[in-house]
N, C-alpha and C positions, 0 to 999 in steps of 0.2 A: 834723630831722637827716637828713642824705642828703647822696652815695649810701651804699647798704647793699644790699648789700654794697660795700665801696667798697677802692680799692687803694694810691691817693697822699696823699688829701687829704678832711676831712670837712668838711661844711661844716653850721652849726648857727644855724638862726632863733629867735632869741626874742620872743614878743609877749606884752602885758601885765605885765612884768617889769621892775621898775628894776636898770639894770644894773651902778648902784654895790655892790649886795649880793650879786652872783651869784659864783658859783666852779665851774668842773668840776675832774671829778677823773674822770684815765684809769686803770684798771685791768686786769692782766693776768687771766684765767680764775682764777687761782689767788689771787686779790685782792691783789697788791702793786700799790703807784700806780707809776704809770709815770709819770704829770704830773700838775699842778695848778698852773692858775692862774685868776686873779684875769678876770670877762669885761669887756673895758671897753667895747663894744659891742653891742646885737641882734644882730648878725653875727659868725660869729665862724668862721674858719676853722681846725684841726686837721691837723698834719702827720701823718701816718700812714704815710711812704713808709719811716720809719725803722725800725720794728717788722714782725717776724718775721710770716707769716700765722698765721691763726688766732682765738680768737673774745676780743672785750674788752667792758668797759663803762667806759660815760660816764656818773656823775653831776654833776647838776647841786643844787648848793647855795646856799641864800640863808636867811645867816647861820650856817649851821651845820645848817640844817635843811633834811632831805634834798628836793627836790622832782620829782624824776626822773629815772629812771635807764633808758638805752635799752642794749639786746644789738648789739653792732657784731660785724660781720664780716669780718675784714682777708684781701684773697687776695694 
């Protein structure tokens, strides 16, 4: 995932991962999803120019089951 801290836009690699089961999920500090959706590629880029600064997370899920979750830093 990079940049990070970043301002417009996120951009997110995945390897080793099939990506018909993957899902992120953006949340605000205070844990409300802000997004969620479905990844159809390794690649995968995240608007971020729309939300307020300040700190979020991204998990990432496959099936349901958590598999990582990174501290993002919107300025």
């Amino acid at each position: 995932m990079y940049p990070n801290p970043t301002k417009d836009f996120l951009k997110l690699k995945l390897e080793n991962y099939k990506s018909e089961n993957l899902t992120y999920h953006l949340y605000q500090l205070d844990g409300k999803i802000i997004e969620t959706k479905k990844i159809e590629n390794l690649d995968v880029t995240i608007s971020m120019e729309h939300l307020a600064s300040g700190i979020y997370f991204l998990k990432i899920t496959e099936l349901n089951k958590d598999i990582k979750t990174f501290k993002i830093i919107k300025n």
